[in-house]
C-alpha positions in Angstrom: -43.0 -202.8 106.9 -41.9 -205.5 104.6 -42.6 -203.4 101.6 -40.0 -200.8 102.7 -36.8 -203.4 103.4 -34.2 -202.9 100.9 -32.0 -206.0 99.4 -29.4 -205.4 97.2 -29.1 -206.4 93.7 -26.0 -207.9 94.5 -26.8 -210.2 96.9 -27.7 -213.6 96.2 -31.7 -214.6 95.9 -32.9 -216.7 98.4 -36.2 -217.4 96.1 -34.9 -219.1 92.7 -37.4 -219.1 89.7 -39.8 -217.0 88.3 -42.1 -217.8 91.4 -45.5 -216.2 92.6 -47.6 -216.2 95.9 -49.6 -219.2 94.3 -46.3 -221.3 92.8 -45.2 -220.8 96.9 -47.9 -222.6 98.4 -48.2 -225.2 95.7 -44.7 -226.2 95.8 -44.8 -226.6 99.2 -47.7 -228.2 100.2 -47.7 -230.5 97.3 -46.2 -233.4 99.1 -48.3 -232.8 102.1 -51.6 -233.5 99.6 -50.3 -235.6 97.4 -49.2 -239.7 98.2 -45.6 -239.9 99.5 -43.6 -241.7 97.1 -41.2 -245.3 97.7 -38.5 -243.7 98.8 -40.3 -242.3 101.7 -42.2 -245.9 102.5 -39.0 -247.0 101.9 -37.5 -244.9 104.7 -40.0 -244.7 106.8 -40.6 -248.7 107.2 -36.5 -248.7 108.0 -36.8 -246.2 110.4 -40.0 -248.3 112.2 -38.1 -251.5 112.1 -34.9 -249.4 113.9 -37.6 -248.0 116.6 -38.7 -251.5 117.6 -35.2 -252.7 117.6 -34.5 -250.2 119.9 -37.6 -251.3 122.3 -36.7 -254.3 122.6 -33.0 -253.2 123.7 -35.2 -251.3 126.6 -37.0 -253.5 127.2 -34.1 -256.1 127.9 -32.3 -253.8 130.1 -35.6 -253.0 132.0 -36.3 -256.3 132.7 -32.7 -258.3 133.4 -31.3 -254.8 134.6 -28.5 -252.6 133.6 -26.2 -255.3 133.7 -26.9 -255.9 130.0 -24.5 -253.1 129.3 -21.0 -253.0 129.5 -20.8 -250.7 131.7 -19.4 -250.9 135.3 -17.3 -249.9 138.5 -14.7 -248.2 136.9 -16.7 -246.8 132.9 -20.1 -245.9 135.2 -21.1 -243.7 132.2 -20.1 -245.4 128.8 -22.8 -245.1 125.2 -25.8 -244.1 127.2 -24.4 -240.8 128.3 -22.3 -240.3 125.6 -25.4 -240.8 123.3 -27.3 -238.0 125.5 -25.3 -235.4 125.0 -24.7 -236.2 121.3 -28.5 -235.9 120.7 -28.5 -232.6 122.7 -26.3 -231.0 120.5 -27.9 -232.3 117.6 -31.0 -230.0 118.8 -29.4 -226.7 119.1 -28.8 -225.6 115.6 -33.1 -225.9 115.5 -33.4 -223.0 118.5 -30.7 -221.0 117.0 -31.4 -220.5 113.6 -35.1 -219.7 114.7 -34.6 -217.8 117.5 -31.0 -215.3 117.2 -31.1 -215.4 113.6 -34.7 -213.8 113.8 -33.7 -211.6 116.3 -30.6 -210.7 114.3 -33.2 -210.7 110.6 -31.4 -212.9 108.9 -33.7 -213.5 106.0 -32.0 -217.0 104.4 -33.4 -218.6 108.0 -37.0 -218.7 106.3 -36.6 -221.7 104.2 -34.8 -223.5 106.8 -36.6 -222.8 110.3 -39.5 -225.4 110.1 -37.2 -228.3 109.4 -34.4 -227.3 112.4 -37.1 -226.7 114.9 -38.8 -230.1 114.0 -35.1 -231.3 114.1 -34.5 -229.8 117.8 -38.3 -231.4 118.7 -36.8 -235.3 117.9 -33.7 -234.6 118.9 -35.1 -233.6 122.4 -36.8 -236.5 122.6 -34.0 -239.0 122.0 -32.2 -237.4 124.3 -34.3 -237.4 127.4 -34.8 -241.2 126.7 -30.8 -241.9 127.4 -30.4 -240.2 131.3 -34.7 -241.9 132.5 -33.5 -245.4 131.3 -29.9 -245.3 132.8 -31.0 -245.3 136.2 -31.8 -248.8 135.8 -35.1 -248.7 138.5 -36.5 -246.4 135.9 -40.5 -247.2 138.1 -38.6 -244.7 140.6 -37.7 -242.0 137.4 -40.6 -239.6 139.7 -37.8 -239.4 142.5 -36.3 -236.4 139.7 -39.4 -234.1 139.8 -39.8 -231.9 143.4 -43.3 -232.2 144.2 -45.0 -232.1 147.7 -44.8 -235.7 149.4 -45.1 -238.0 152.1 -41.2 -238.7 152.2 -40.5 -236.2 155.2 -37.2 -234.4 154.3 -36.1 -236.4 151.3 -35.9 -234.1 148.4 -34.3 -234.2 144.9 -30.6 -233.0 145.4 -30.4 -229.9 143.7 -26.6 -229.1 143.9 -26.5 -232.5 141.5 -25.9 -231.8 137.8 -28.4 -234.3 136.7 -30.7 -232.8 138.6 -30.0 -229.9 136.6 -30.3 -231.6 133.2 -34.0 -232.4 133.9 -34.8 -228.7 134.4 -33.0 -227.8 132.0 -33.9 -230.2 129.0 -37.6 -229.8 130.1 -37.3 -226.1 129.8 -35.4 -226.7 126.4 -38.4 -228.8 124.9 -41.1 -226.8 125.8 -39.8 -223.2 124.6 -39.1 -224.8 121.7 -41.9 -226.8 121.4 -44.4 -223.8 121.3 -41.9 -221.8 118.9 -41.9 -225.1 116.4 -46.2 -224.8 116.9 -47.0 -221.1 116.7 -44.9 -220.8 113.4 -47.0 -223.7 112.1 -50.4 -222.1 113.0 -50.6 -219.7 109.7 -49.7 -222.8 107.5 -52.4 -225.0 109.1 -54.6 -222.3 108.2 -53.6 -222.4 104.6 -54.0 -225.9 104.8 -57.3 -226.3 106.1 -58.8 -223.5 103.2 -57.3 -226.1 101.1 -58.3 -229.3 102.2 -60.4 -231.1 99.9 -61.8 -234.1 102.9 -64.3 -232.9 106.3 -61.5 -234.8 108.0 -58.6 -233.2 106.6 -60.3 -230.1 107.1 -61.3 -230.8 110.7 -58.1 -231.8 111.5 -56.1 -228.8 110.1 -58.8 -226.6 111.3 -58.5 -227.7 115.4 -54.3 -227.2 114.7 -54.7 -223.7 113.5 -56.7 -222.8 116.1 -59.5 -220.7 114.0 -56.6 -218.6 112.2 -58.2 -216.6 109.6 -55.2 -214.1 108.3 -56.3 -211.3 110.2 -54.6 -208.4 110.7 -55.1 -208.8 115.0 -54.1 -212.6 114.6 -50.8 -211.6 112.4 -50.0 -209.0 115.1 -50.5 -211.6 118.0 -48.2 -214.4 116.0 -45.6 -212.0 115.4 -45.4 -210.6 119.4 -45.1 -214.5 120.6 -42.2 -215.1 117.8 -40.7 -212.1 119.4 -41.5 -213.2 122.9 -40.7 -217.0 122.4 -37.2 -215.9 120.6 -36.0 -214.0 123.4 -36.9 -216.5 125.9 -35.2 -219.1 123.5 -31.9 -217.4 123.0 -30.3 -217.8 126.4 -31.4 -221.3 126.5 -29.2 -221.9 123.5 -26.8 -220.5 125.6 -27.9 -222.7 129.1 -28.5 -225.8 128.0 -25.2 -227.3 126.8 -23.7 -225.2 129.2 -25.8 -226.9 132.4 -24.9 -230.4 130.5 -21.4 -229.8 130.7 -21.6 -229.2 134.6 -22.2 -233.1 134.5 -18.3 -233.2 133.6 -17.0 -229.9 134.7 -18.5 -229.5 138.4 -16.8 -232.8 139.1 -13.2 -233.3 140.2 -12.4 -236.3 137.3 -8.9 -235.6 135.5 -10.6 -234.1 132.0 -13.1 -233.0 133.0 -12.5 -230.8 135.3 -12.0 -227.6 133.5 -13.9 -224.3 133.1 -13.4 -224.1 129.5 -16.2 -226.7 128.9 -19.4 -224.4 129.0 -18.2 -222.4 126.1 -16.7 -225.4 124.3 -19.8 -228.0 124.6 -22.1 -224.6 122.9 -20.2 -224.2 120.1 -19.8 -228.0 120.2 -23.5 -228.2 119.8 -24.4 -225.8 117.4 -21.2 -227.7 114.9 -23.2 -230.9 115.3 -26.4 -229.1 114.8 -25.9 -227.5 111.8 -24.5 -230.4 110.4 -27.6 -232.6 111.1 -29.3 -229.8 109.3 -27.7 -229.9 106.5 -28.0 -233.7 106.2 -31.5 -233.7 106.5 -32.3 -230.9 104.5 -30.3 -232.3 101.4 -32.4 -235.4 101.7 -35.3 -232.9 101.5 -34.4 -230.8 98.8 -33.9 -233.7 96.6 -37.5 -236.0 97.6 -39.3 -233.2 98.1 -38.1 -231.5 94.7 -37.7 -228.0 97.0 -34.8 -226.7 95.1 -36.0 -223.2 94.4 -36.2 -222.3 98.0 -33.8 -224.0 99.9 -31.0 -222.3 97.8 -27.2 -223.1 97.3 -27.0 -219.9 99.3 -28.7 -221.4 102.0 -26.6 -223.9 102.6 -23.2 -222.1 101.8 -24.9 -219.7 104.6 -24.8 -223.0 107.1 -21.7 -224.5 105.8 -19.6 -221.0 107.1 -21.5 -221.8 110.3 -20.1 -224.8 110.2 -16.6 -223.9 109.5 -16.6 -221.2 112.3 -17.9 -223.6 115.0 -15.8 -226.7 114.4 -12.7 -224.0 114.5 -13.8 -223.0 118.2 -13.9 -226.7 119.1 -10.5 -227.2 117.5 -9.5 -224.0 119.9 -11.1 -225.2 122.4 -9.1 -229.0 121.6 -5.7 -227.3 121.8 -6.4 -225.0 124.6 -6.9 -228.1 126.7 -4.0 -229.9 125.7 -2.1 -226.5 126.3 -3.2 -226.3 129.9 -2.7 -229.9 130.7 0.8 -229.3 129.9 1.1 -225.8 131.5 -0.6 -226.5 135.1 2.0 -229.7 135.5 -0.7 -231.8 137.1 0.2 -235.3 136.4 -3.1 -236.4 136.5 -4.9 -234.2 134.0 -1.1 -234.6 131.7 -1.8 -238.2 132.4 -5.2 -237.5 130.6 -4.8 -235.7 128.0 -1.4 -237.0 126.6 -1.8 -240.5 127.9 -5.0 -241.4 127.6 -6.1 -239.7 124.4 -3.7 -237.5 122.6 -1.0 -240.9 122.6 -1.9 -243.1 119.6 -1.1 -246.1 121.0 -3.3 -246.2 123.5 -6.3 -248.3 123.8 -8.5 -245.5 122.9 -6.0 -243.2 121.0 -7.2 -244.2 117.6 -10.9 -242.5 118.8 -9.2 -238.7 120.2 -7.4 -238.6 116.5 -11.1 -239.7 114.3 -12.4 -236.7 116.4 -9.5 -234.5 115.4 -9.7 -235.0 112.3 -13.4 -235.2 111.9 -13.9 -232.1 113.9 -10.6 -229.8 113.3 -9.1 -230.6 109.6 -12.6 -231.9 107.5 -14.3 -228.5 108.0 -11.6 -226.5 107.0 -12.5 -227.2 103.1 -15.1 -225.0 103.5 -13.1 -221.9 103.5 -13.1 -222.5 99.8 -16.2 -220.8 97.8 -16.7 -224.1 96.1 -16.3 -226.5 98.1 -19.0 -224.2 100.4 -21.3 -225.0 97.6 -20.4 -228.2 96.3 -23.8 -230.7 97.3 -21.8 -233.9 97.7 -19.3 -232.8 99.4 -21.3 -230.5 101.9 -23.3 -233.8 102.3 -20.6 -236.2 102.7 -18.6 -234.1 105.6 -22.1 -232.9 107.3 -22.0 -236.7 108.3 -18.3 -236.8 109.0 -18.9 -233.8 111.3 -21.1 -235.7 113.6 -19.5 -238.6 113.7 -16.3 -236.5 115.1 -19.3 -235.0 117.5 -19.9 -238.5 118.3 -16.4 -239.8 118.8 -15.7 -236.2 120.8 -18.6 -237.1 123.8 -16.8 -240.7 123.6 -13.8 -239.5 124.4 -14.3 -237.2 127.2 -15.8 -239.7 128.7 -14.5 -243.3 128.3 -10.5 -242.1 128.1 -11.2 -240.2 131.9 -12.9 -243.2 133.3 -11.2 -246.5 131.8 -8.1 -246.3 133.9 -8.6 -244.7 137.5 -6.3 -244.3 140.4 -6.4 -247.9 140.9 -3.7 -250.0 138.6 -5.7 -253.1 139.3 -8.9 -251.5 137.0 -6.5 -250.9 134.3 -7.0 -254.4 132.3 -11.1 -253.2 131.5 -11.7 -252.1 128.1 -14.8 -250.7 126.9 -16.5 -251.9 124.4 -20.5 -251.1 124.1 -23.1 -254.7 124.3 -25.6 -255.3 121.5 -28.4 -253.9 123.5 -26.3 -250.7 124.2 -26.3 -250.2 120.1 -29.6 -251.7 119.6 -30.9 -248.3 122.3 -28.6 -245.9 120.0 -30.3 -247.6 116.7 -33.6 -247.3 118.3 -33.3 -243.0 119.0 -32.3 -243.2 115.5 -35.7 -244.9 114.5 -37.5 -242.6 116.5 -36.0 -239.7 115.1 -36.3 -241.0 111.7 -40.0 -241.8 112.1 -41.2 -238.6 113.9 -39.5 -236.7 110.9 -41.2 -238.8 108.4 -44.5 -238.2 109.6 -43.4 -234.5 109.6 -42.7 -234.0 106.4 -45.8 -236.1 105.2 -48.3 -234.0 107.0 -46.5 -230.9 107.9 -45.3 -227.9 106.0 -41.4 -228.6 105.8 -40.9 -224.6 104.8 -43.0 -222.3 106.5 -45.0 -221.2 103.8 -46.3 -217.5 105.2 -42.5 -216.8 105.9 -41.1 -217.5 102.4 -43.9 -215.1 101.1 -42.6 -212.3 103.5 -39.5 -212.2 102.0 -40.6 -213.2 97.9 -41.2 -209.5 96.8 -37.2 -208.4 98.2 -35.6 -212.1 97.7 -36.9 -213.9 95.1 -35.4 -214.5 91.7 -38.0 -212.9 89.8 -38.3 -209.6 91.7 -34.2 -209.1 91.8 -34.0 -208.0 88.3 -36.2 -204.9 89.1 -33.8 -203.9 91.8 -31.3 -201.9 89.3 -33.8 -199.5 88.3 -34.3 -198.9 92.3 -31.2 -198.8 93.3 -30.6 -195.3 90.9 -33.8 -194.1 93.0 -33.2 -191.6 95.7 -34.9 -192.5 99.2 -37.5 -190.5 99.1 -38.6 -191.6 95.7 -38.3 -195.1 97.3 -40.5 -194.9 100.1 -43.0 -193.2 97.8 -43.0 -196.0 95.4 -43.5 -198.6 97.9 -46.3 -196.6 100.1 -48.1 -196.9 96.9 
């Protein structure tokens, strides 16, 4: 079936150099071979050093209790939640580029996929660590998970939104756990045939699960992408939208408001992509991987980009827009007190989000500023910082100052340990992708191939002389 897709001349090749089958698997699992260099010891000792940082932040709130936050009667929820649903958004540009851009063949995903999905994978796990250790008893974190017990009629309360989160973010990591692995299996296999060490190829050989390159096993790989994809795309879809029922199913003056399902998804897949291009950047450069992740590539994520942060800035003004049109004075309070008003104590955060979020993108509606590197990589980071700031807001500016006048002296500002926990997710996400890209396949290797002989550099200058074939002299041509 590949033989017979069609790519036009015209567009843009997603392969760049003269390469071959052989050049593909080279290239790519050179650095998985071969020693890593400084800059990745370099890196990856940082990243350690932020991990255990971030241990010891746990391990201080464990032990002397929550109380070594900031956070209290009136900010219940202040960087630990914030920082949850930050690293949940982060995740979602991983299951969507691999699951609805396969279902919708969208080729330029290829040289991308492997590094999102490993992306959503870390993410994923940073995020889960933020809502187990905020219940400060975390010994009791098994109260969450419905099981038969000895409690009589005490039961997790499912009409609870957290309770919700745990379903849904254990749903979340497995699909795309298995969808991150089964891609993987084919390049294991390569692996393995290549390994030069009994223990490199034992190792390789027990991950790819006795994959030979058949003809049944490529059938069987291709059904569960298909499966895994379809189970995958409505969770892209659920699981911001379930995390957002922590605000919206509540009656809190901004939060309350059905627009956040729809605002928190696109929200997510803004933060995503930028985390994706940040990382992959990094890659492209150390791992010398220019040919095939493309300037097309990521002009292809940078209009992403630009379409999902102008849904959020929608989304910003549509709330602003109904605070002032239901003449609630509480949710006007909100909105054009507490965080559209500069001068309050947290107005300077609502405008770095604005900013960040609304006006940076919007230089990407030029062609080339889509496809300059520095700047792509300098607002991917500005984006989630605004993502950051935007998970701040909605929460801190709806909590600092309640009903109550005599709360309205706290301010907010996060403990040591608080941003020693953020630091430490970073560590752990930092590490895990490390280790990824030393002993994984950063570009799924069999799914470049797919598309070289249609996409690649070298084969698009044989195009013209098909495009002046009829179809049936096509289909001839490439049944033989």
């Amino acid at each position: 079936m590949s033989l017979l897709r069609y790519e036009s001349q015209q567009r843009e090749p997603l392969i760049d150099g003269n390469k071959t089958y052989h050049d593909v698997t080279e290239d790519i699992c050179r650095p998985i071979e071969g020693k890593p260099g400084k800059l990745w010891y370099v890196g990856f000792y940082i990243s350690v050093a932020l991990l255990l940082f971030g241990i010891y932040s746990v391990y201080r709130e464990v032990v002397y209790g929550i109380g070594q936050w900031n956070v209290n009667h009136t900010v219940g929820w202040g960087w630990d939640i914030t920082n949850f649903v930050w690293w949940v958004g982060i995740g979602h540009a991983g299951t969507l580029i691999s699951a609805i851009l396969l279902l919708f063949r969208q080729t330029w995903r290829n040289a991308v996929n492997r590094a999102a999905e490993a992306m959503t994978i870390f993410a994923v796990m940073c995020a889960g660590q933020f809502p187990v250790w905020h219940m400060g008893r975390v010994w009791n974190a098994f109260f969450v998970f419905p099981y038969p017990n000895s409690r009589g009629p005490l039961w997790p309360n499912f009409a609870s939104p957290l309770m919700w989160d745990v379903f849904a973010i254990s749903t979340y990591f497995t699909v795309s756990l298995l969808f991150w692995y089964s891609g993987l299996i084919p390049d294991f296999g390569t692996i393995r045939d290549r390994a030069k060490t009994k223990f490199r190829k034992w190792s390789y050989g027990i991950a790819s699960f006795g994959w030979s390159g058949s003809t049944k096993h490529w059938q069987r790989i291709e059904s569960l992408a298909l499966v895994l994809a379809g189970l995958s795309t409505p969770l892209v879809l659920s699981v911001h939208t379930i995390v957002s029922f922590d605000f919206a199913t509540s009656v809190i003056p901004g939060w309350h408001t059905t627009i956040f399902p729809p605002y928190f998804v696109a929200g997510a897949i803004f933060s995503g992509f930028a985390m994706v291009q940040t990382l992959l950047l990094i890659v492209r450069k150390v791992l010398n991987l220019q040919a095939y992740i493309t300037m097309g590539h990521i002009e292809a994520m940078n209009k992403v980009i630009v379409l999902t942060g102008s849904i959020v800035g929608c989304a910003y003004l549509t709330e602003l827009f109904m605070a002032f049109y239901s003449q609630n004075q509480y949710e006007n309070y909100a909105f054009f007190y507490s965080r559209a008003n500069f001068f309050s104590p947290y107005g300077w955060s609502y405008w770095g989000m604005m900013f960040c979020n609304v006006v940076s993108p919007q230089i990407f509606w030029f062609r080339k500023m889509r496809r300059n590197l520095w700047v792509t990589m300098f607002l991917s980071i500005v984006v989630n910082i605004g993502m950051w700031f935007e998970r701040f807001v909605i929460i801190v500016t709806s909590l600092y100052r309640d009903y109550l006048p005599s709360s309205w002296g706290y301010y907010y500002s996060p403990t040591i340990w608080e941003i020693g926990f953020y630091v430490g997710t970073f560590g752990l996400f930092f590490t895990c992708f490390f280790l990824f890209s030393k002993y994984f396949p950063v570009i799924a290797i069999a799914e470049v191939k797919q598309i070289l002989k249609v996409s690649g550099e070298s084969y698009k200058d044989k195009m013209e002389k098909q495009e002046e074939e009829t179809v049936e002299e096509f289909v001839h041509a490439a049944a033989h």
